[in-house]
N, C-alpha and C positions, 0 to 999 in steps of 0.2 A: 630654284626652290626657295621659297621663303624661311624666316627663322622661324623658331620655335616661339610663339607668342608668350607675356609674363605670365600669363591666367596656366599657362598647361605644367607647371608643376605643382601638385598636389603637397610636398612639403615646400619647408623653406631655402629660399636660394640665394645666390648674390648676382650682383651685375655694378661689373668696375665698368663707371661710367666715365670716359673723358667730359670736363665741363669744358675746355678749351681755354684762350688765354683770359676770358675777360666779359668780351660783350656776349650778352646772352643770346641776339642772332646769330649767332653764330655756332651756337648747340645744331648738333643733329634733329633729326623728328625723332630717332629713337632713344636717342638721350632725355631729348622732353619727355615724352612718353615716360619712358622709365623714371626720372621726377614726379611724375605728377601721378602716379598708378602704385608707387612703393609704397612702403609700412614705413620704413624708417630711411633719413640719409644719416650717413656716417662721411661726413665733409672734411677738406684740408683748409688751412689758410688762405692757398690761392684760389679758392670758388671766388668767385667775388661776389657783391650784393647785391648785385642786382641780379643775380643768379640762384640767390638761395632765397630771394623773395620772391621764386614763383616755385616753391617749395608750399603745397596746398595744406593748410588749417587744419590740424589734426594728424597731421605725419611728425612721426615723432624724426627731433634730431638730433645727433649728437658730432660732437665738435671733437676732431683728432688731428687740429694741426699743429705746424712741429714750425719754429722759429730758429733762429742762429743764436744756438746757446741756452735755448728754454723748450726743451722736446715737452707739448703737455704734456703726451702719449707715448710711452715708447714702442716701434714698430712691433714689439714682440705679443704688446698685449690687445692692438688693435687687430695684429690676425685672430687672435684668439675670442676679441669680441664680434667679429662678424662671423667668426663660428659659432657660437652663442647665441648671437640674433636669430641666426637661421634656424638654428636647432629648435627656436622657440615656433620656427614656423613661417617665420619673418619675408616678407620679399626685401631685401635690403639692399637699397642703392649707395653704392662707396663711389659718393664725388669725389673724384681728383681737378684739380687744376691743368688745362693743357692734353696730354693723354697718358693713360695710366701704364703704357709700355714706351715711353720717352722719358727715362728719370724719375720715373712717378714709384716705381718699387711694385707696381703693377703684378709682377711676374713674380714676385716675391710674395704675394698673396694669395695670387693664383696656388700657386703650386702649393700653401698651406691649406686654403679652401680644398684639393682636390685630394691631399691626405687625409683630411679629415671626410672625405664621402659627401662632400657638398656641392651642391647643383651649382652652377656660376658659369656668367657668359661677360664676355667682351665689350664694349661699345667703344669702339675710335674717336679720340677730342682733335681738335687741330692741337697742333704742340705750338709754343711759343715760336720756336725757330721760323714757324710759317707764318704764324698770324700777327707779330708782332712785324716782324720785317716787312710784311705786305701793307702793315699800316703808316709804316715807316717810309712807306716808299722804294724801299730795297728790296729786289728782286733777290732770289739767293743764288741763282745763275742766270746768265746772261750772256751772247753771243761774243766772243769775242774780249771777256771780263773774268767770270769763271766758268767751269764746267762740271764743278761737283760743291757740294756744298758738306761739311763734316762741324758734324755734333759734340761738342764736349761737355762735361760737365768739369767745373771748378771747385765743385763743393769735396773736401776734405777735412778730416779731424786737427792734422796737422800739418804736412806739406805735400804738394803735389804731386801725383804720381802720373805724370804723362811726358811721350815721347813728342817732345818740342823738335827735335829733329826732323822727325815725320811731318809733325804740323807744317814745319815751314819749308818743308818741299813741295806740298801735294799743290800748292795753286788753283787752290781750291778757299770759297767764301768760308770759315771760319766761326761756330756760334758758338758761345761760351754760357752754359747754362749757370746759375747761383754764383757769379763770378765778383760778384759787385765789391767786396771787400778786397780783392784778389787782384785788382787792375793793374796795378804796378806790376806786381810779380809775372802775369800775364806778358804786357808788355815786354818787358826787361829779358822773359825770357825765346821768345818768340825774334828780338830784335838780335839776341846773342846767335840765335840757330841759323840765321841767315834774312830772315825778311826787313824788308828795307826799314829805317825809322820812320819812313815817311808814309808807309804803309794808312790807308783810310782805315776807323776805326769810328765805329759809331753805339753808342750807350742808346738801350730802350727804358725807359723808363714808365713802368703802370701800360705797359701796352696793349693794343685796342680796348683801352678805356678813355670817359673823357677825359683822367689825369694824365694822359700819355703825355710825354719829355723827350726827343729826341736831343741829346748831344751829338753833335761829330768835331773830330779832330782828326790825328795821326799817332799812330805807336807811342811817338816820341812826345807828345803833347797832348796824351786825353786824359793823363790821372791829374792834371793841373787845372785842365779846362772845366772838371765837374768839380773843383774843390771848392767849398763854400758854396754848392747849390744845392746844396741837400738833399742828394739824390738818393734812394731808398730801395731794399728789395721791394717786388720784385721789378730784378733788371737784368736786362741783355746785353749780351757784350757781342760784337757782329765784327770780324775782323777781314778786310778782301776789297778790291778793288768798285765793288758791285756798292758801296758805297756812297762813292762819288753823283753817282744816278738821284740819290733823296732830292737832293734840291727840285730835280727838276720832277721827279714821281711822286712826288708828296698829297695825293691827293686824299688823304685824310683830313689834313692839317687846310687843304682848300676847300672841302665840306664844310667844315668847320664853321670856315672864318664866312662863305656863302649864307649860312644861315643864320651866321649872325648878323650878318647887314641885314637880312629878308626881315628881321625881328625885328631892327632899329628902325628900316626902312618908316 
């Protein structure tokens, strides 16, 4: 059965749309769609530009992203404006970066939208953990390397609340969402709970964009290896064996450098 098309509600509604990590091929059709058919976006930081450039002339938008230390918006009043928009009738598209039920507080909207009696549907982004790793050339399992892959998020007001224990028994590939500031402590503590220092550990940087930066090193040697390269949210922290594989899976980085010879050619 198909979904419910935008046109068939009569008031206004929402639709949390994953934008995914970066390239804009990589939107769904019904992501685009929903872009290009709303009243208004309601964007984070992570959309990225070339993604809110096909945001069509005459769609109103507005900017609710939140930085490390500079929230423009705080989350409390951006639920309340997409309550707002709607109310006025609004089809209203809430870009997120990545997907809006992976870290994105997604679910935290939802469930304010549906208090408040407002229509609102779903749309799935890729999340970072997928899309960035793939561009990366890391696979997030692999035969014989890992067999499950677990999601963290790093982002905290003040100190970390995760069971490092758990982390370093599952043997399992390792993604560390908002962790960029955190590397050390990441490290240090992951090295304490039992996983080797020698552990592969690879930094994404601006991933599946063309600024993407992959770093790799080891536990014990990647808050060094990015120091003085000016590495910037956002960034990926990938911690697991399934690592090792980039050198030789990198076939972003071989696209790449293919068309640029085809152009100097």
């Amino acid at each position: 059965m198909s979904t419910i098309p935008f046109s068939s509600y009569k008031s206004g509604y929402v639709s949390l749309v994953g934008a995914g990590p970066g390239d804009p091929d990589l939107l769904t059709i019904k992501a685009l769609r929903c872009i290009t058919h709303c009243d208004v976006v309601v964007y984070d930081r992570l959309v990225s530009t070339e993604i809110t450039q096909l945001i069509p002339d005459g769609v109103e938008r507005i900017y609710v992203g939140k930085a490390k230390g500079k929230h423009s918006v705080p989350q409390s009043e951006t639920n309340q404006l997409l309550i707002e928009l709607a109310r006025q009738g609004k089809h209203v598209c809430r870009l997120k970066g990545g997907d809006a039920f992976v870290f994105g507080r997604g679910g935290e909207e939802l469930l304010q939208l549906h208090q408040a009696g407002i229509h609102a549907d779903v749309v799935p982004g890729i999340t970072a953990a997928s899309g960035c790793t793939t561009y990366a050339g890391i696979p997030l399992t692999h035969r014989g390397l890992s067999q499950g892959a677990t999601f963290v998020t790093a982002h905290a007001e003040k100190e970390l609340s995760i069971n490092w224990q758990a982390l370093a028994s599952l043997n399992h590939t390792l993604v560390f969402y908002m962790g960029l500031s955190k590397v050390g402590v990441i490290s240090q503590s992951l090295c304490q709970h039992g996983l080797s220092r020698q552990t592969p550990v690879a930094i994404i940087e601006n991933g599946c964009t063309p600024k993407q930066r992959v770093f790799i090193a080891d536990l014990d040697t990647i808050e060094k290896t990015i120091q003085g390269q000016g590495v910037k949210s956002p960034a990926l922290i990938v911690v697991g064996e399934v690592v090792t594989l980039a050198a030789e899976l990198n076939w972003f980085i071989a696209q790449a450098q293919s068309q640029l010879e085809k152009l100097s050619a």
